[in-house]
Each structure stands twice: as structure tokens, then as C-alpha cells.
Steps between C-alpha positions, in 0.01 A plus 500: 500500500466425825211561752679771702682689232087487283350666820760774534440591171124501480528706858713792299313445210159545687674787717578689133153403339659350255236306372696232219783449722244410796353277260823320387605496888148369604562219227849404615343488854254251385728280325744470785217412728369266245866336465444367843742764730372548828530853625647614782354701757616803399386461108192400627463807709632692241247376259216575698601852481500477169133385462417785741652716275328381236163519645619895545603546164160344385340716748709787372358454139175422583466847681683702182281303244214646670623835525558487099177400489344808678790729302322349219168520564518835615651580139296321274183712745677828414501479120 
């Protein structure tokens, strides 16, 4: 797969949350970079959007794990 076509599909992947198909993406990604293909200015643009969409997502799930954790908390307080 290459480099362009990997990145397109992690961004919609990342943009849907879906988590396996990031993860396949992600991996493609890697291996194209690792093949030696240099990206162009635009894939490399493109994939720093994607790690800054990443670092939201993480963000994202940081924020609801706590929340659970509180929901949870507040639960196990209440029995």
C-alpha cells in the first residue's frame, strides 16, 4: 500500500474511531515509510494531522476513562 493511500485511510479511520482499522492503517503507514518512500509534502502534512488527532483521541479517552471512574466510584459509594 502506498504511503498516501495508508494515511488517507488511518485519517477516516481515526475520524470514525475506528480503532482496528486505525491500527491496520497505522501499520501500513509504517511499512511504507519503512520501505524507503519519501513523502511528499502534502502526506507529510497530512500525517501530522493525523498524530494531532491522535493525541485528541488519546486525550478524548483519557478524559471518559476518568469520568467512568467517578460513575464508578460514585456507585460502588452508594451500595
Amino acid at each position: 500500500m502506498q504511503l498516501k493511500q495508508a494515511t488517507e485511510l488511518a485519517a477516516a479511520a481515526l475520524e470514525a474511531e475506528d480503532l482496528a482499522e486505525l491500527a491496520q492503517a497505522l501499520a501500513a503507514r509504517k511499512k511504507a515509510l519503512k520501505s524507503g518512500e519519501t513523502p511528499t509534502p502534502e502526506t507529510f502534512e497530512a500525517g501530522e494531522r493525523l498524530l494531532q488527532g491522535l493525541r485528541q483521541l488519546q486525550q478524548r479517552a483519557a478524559f471518559e476513562s476518568a469520568r467512568l471512574g467517578q460513575i464508578r466510584r460514585y456507585v460502588e459509594f452508594r451500595k
